[in-house]
C-alpha positions in Angstrom: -10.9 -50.8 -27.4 -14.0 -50.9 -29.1 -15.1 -47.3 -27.6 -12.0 -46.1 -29.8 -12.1 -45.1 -33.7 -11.6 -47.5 -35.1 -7.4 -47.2 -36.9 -5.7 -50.3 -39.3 -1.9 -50.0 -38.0 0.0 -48.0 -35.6 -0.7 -44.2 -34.0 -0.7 -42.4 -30.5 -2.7 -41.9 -28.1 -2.1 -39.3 -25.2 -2.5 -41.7 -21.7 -4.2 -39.2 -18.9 -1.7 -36.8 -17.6 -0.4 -35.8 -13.9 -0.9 -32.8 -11.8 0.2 -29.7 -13.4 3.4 -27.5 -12.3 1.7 -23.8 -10.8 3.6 -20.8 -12.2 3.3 -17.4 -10.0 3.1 -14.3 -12.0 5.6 -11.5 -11.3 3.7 -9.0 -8.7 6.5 -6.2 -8.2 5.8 -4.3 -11.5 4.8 -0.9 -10.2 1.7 1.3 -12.2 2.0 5.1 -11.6 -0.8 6.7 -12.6 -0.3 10.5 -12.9 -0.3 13.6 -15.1 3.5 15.1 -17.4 2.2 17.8 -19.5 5.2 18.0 -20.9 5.5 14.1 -22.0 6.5 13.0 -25.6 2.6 11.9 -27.0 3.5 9.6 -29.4 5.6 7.8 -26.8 3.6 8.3 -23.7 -0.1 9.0 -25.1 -2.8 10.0 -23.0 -4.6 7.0 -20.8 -2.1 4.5 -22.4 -0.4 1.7 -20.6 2.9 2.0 -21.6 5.5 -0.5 -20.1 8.8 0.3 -19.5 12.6 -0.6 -17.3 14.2 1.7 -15.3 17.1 1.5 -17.7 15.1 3.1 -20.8 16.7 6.1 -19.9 15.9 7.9 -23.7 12.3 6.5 -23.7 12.3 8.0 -19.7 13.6 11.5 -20.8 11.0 12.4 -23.4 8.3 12.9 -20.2 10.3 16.0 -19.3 10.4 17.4 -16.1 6.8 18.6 -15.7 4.2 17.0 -13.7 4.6 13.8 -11.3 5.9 10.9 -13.4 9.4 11.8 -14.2 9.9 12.4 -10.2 8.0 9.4 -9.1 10.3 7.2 -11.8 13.6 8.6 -9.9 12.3 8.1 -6.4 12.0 4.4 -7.4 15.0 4.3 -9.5 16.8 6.0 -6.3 16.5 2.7 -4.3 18.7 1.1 -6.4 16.3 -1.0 -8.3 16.0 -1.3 -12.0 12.2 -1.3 -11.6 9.5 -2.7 -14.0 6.8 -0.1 -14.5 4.0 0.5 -16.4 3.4 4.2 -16.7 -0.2 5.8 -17.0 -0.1 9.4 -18.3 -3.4 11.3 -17.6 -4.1 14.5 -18.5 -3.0 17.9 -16.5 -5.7 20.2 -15.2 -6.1 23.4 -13.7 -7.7 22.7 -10.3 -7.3 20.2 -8.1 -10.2 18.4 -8.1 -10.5 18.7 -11.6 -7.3 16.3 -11.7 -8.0 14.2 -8.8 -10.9 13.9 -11.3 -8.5 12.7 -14.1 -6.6 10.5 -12.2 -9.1 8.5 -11.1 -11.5 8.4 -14.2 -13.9 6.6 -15.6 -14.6 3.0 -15.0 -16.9 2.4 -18.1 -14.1 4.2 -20.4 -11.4 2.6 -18.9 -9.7 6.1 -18.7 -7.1 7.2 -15.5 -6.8 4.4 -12.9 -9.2 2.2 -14.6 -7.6 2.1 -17.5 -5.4 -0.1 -15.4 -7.7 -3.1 -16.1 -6.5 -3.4 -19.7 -2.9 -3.2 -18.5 -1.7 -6.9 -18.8 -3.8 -7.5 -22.0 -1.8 -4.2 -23.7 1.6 -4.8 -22.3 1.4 -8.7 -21.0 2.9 -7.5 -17.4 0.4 -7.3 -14.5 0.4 -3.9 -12.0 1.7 -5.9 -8.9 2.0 -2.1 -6.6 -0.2 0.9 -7.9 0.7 4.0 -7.0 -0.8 7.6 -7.7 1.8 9.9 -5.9 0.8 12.8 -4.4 -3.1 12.4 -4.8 -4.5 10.5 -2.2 -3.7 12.6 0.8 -6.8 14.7 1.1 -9.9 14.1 2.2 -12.4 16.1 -0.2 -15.2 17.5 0.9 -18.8 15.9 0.4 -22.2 15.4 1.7 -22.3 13.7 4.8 -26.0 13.8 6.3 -29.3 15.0 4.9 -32.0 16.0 7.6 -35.1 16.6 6.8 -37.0 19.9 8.6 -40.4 18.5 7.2 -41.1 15.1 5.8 -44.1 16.2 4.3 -47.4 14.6 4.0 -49.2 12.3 1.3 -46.2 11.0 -0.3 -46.2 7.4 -2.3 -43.3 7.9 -3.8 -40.5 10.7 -4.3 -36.8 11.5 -5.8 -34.5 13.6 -4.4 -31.6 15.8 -6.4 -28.5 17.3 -4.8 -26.8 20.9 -5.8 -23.5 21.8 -5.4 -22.4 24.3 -7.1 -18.9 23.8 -8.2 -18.8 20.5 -7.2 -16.5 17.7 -9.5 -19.2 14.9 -9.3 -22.7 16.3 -7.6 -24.0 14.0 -4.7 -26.3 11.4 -5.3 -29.4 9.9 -3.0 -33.1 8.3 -2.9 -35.8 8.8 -1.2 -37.7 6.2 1.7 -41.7 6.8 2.1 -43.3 5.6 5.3 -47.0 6.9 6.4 -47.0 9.2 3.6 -43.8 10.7 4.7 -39.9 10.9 3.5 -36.4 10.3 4.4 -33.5 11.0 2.2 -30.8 8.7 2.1 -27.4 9.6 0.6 -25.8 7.1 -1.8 -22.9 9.3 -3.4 -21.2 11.9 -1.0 -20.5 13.6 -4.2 -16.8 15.0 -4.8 -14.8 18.3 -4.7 -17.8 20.8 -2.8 -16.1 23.8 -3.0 -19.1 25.6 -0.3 -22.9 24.5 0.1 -25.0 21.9 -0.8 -29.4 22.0 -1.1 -31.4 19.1 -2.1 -35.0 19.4 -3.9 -37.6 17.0 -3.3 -39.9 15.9 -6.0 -43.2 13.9 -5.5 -46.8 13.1 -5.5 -47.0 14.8 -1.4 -46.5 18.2 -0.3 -44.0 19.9 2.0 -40.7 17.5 2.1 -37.8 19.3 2.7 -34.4 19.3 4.4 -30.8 20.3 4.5 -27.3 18.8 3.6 -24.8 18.9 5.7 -21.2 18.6 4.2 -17.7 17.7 5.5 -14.5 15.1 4.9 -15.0 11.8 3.0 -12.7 9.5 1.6 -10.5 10.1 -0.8 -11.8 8.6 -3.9 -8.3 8.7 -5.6 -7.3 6.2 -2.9 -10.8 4.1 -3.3 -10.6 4.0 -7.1 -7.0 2.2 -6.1 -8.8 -0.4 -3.8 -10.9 -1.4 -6.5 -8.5 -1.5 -9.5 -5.9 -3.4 -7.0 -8.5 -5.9 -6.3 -9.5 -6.3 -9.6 -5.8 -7.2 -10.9 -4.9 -8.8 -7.4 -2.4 -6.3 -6.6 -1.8 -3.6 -4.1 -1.8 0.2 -4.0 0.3 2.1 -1.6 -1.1 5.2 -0.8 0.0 8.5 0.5 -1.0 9.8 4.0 -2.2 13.6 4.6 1.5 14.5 6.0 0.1 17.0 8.4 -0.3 15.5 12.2 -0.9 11.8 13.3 -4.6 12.9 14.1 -5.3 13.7 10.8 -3.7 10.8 9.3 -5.9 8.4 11.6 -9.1 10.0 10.7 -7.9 10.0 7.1 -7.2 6.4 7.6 -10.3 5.6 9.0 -12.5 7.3 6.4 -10.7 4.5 3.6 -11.5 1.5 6.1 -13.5 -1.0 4.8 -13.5 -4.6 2.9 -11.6 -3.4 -0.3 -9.3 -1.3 2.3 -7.3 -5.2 2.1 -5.3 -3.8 -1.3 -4.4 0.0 0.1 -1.1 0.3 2.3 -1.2 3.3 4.1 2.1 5.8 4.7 2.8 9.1 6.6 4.1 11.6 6.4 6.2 12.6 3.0 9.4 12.2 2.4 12.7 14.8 2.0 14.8 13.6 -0.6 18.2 15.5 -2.4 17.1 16.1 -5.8 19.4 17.0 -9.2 16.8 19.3 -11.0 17.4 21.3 -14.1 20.0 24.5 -13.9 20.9 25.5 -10.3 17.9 24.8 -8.4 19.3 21.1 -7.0 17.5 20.8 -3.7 16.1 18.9 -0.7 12.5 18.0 -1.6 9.2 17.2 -0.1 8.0 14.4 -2.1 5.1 11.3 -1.6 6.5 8.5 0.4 4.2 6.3 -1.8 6.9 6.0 -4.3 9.9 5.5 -2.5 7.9 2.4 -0.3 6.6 1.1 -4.1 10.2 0.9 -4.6 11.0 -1.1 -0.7 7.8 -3.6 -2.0 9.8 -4.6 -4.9 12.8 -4.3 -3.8 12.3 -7.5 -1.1 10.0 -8.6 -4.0 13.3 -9.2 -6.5 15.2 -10.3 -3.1 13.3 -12.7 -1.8 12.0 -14.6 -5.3 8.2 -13.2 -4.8 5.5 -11.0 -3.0 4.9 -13.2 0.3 6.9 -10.5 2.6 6.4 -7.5 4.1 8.6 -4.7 2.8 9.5 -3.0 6.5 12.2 -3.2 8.2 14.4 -2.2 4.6 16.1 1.3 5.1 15.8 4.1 2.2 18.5 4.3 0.2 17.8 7.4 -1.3 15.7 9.8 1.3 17.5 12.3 4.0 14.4 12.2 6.1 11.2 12.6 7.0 9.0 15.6 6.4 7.6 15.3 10.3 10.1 13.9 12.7 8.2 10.2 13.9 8.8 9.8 17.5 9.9 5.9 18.3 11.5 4.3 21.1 12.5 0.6 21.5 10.5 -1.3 24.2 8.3 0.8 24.5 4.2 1.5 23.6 3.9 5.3 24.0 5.5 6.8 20.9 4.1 8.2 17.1 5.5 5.6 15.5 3.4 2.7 17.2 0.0 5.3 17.4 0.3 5.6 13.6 0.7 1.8 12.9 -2.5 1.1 15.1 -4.1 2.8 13.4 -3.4 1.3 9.8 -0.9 4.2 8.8 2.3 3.1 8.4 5.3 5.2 8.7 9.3 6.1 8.9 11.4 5.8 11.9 14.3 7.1 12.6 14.2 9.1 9.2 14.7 5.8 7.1 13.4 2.9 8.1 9.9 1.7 6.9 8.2 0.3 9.9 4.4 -1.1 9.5 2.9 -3.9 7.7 -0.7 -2.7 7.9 -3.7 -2.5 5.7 -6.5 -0.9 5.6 -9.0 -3.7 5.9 -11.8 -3.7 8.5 -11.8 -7.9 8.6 -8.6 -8.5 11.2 -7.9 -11.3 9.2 -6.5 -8.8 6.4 -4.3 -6.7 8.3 -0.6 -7.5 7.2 0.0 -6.5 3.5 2.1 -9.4 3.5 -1.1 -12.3 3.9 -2.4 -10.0 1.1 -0.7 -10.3 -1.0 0.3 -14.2 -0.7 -3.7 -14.6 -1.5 -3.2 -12.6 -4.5 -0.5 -15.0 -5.9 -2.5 -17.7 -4.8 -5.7 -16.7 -6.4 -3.6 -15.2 -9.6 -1.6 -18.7 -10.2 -4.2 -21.2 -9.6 -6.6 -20.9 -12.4 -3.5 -20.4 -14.8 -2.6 -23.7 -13.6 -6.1 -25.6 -13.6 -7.1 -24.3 -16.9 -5.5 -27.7 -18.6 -8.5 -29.1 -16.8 -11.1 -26.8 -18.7 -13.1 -28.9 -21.4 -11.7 -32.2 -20.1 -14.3 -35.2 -19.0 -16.1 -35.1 -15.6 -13.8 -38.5 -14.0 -12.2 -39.4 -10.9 -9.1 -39.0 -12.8 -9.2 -35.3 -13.5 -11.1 -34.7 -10.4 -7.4 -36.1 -8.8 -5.0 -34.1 -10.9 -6.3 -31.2 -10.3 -6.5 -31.9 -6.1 -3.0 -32.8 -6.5 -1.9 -29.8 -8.4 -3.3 -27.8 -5.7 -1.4 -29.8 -2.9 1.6 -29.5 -4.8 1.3 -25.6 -4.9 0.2 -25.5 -1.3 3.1 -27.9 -0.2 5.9 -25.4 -1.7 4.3 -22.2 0.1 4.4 -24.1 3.3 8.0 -25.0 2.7 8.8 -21.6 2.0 7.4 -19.9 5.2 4.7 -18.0 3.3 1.4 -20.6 4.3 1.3 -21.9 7.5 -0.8 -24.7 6.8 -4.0 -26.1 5.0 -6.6 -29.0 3.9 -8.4 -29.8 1.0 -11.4 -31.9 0.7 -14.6 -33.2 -1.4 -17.6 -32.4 -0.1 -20.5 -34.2 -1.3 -23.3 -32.0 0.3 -21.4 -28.9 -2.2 -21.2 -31.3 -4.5 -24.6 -32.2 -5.8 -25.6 -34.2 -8.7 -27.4 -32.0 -11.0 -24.1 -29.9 -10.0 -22.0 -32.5 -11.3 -24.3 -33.2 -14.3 -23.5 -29.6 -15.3 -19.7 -29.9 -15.2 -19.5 -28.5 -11.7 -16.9 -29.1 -9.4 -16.1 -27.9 -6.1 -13.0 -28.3 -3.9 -12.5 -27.0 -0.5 -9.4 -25.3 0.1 -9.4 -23.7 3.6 -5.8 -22.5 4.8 -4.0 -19.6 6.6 -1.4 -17.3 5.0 1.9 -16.5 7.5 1.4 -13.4 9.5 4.2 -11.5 10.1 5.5 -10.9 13.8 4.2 -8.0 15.0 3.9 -8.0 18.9 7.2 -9.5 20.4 6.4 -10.1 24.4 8.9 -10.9 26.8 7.7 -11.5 30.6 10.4 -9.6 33.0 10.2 -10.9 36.3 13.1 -11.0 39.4 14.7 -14.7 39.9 16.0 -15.5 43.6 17.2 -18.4 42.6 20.1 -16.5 40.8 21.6 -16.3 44.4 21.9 -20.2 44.9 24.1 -19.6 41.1 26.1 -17.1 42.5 26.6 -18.8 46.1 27.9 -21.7 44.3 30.3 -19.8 42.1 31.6 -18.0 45.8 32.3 -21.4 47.3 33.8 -22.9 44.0 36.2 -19.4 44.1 37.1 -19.7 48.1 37.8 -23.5 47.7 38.6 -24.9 51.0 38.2 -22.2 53.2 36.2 -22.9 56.4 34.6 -21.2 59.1 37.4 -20.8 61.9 36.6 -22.8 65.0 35.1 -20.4 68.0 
């Protein structure tokens, strides 16, 4: 070919190659993200990613007993699992908000839960279920609405600034001006209000003012998680307020939103037997977020991926429940079925995980299990179109990688875990100076397997059971006849 460089004799040349085979990362590796004051700190340093098995029982033992981790590691290693984990010390503080303020961190520094972003470049395993037992079940207190008892007069433009004394992060707001006049808008409820909170309006007008009023917000432990688990394409079970079902639906409902996809919801605690140091062996309250990590991968190793939900597996390890969970079979009036409606999922019958809810407010999100099939999906695609990267714009390559998808998609609809799906070219997303630029876009619209949630069966009477059982009376009496009058 002349288009070739030009050779004298014999070499190789690589012909255009087929659709590529798509590789699914492991998603069961479990991050715990927590404080162990007493931890070895050249083994676990502080805001370090440190991966680890469940059978590393001498790297395990130098977190000593203090603190969260140790526990958390033998609630999942008490389900019989011989867990990957990837263990995040942070560092122990005095009060409580101070270290909900340490466990979550700082997204710019990368330290506590977002320090979980570098995880798979330091260790080269990916946090498939994040947990960070024991601190997501409150719901601080922050500022909720700001009313103003005189807009003022002759403003064109004003700031506002929050004080809460005491307060882990203060709150955070601006300012709207209409006629000369001002509203405050709150942008940051703020974190960890210990009593009162004042604002103080500056400006170019006279005479704004207003008052803050403060009560329950999210939990910002828990919507730290929902952003680092969508960021990695993994989930975060988190740990409900373990005090009534009320409080765990309003909890609940404080985390909803389009991130609340990645958090999966339990309540109450757990009571588990545990061997402590000395004589103090004992039945203890402990987060149920660990021992359902656990159940995730668990059906995870079991089932050869992450495309199912985890209920419906018994604890191997807990005596009960720290709230008995009403539940009755057949029936819509029970704890169990109010908590699950609400997005909380909990334990029947002392042992049994029952709920595959998110958080989400789209109703397309709501089983964990749809989740986290779109993780993989999203996670193993690009690995597996990346050959494509740098190649020429042709038909050709344009093909392979349509077939590489339809391979990938035909598998997960073999398996169960994809009900169905298309893919297409469309030219109007498609356009030329598109295309000039090395842009191409395929549709890929399909629908991950839902699990069954709502089993219905009609009960209604049958009369024509009678003509069944006249026959069977007739077959049993066989020739016997009326007697002539």
């Amino acid at each position: 070919m002349a288009a070739m460089t030009k050779n004298h004799g014999v070499r190789f040349i690589d012909a255009p190659e087929d659709a590529r085979t798509v590789q699914v990362p492991d998603f069961s590796t479990i991050a715990i993200v927590a404080p162990a004051d007493e931890a070895n700190p050249s083994i676990f340093p502080l805001n370090t990613n440190v991966h680890l098995y469940g059978d590393e029982a001498d790297k395990i033992a130098t977190l000593g007993d203090a603190g969260e981790l140790s526990m958390a590691i033998d609630d999942i290693l008490a389900e019989g699992i011989n867990a990957s984990m990837i263990i995040r010390r942070v560092e122990k503080k005095t009060t409580r908000n101070e270290q909900l303020g340490a466990v979550i961190g700082d997204p710019s520094d990368r330290t506590g839960i977002w320090g979980l972003l570098d995880a798979r470049a330091q260790t080269a395993v990916r946090p498939g279920i994040i947990i960070a037992p024991g601190f997501c079940n409150e719901s601080p207190i922050g500022a909720t609405v700001a009313t103003m008892t005189d807009q003022g007069q002759d403003y064109t433009q004003a700031t506002v600034t929050f004080n809460a004394p005491g307060a882990v992060v203060q709150p955070k707001g601006h300012c709207v001006i209409a006629g000369g006049k001002v509203s405050v808008i709150i942008d940051d409820a703020g974190f960890g209000i210990p009593n009162t909170c004042t604002m103080a309006i500056a400006g170019d007008g006279t005479g704004a003012e207003g008052t803050v009023s403060v009560g329950p917000v999210a939990n910002p432990v828990a919507l730290a998680l929902s952003a680092v688990a969508k960021k990695v394409l993994g989930i975060a079970v988190i740990d409900g307020p373990n005090l009534n079902r009320t409080e765990a639906a309003l909890w609940a409902e404080r985390l909803r939103r389009d991130n609340g996809r990645y958090l999966y919801a339990i309540d109450p605690a757990l009571r588990r037997f545990a061997v402590l140091d000395g004589s103090d062996d004992t039945i203890l309250t402990r987060p149920a977020s660990t021992t359902v990590a656990a159940l995730f991968a668990k059906r995870d190793r079991e089932r050869g991926g992450p495309y199912w939900s985890p209920e419906n597996q018994t604890s191997s390890a807990i005596v009960g429940t720290a709230r008995p969970v009403s539940y009755y079979d057949g029936e819509v009036d029970h704890e169990a079925n109010f908590m699950v409606s609400n997005g909380v999922n909990t334990f029947i019958e002392g042992k049994e995980l029952y709920g595959s809810e998110t958080l989400s407010n789209d109703s397309n999100w709501r089983f964990i299990n749809k989740v986290r099939t779109e993780n993989a999906i999203r996670a193993a695609l690009p690995a597996a179109l990346r050959k494509w990267r740098g190649e020429n714009f042709t038909a050709h390559n344009a093909l392979m990688i349509v077939k590489t998808i339809e391979y990938f998609l035909d598998e997960l609809v073999k398996l169960g875990v994809v009900v169905g799906y298309t893919r297409y070219f469309d030219r109007s997303l498609n356009p030329n100076a598109n295309m000039r630029q090395g842009i191409l876009r395929i549709e890929l619209p399909h629908e991950n397997t839902p699990i069954i949630s709502d089993i219905q069966i009609g009960m209604r009477s049958y009369l024509s059971a009678f003509d069944v059982l006249a026959a069977d009376i007739q077959q049993a009496l066989g020739n016997l006849t009326p007697i002539a009058a």
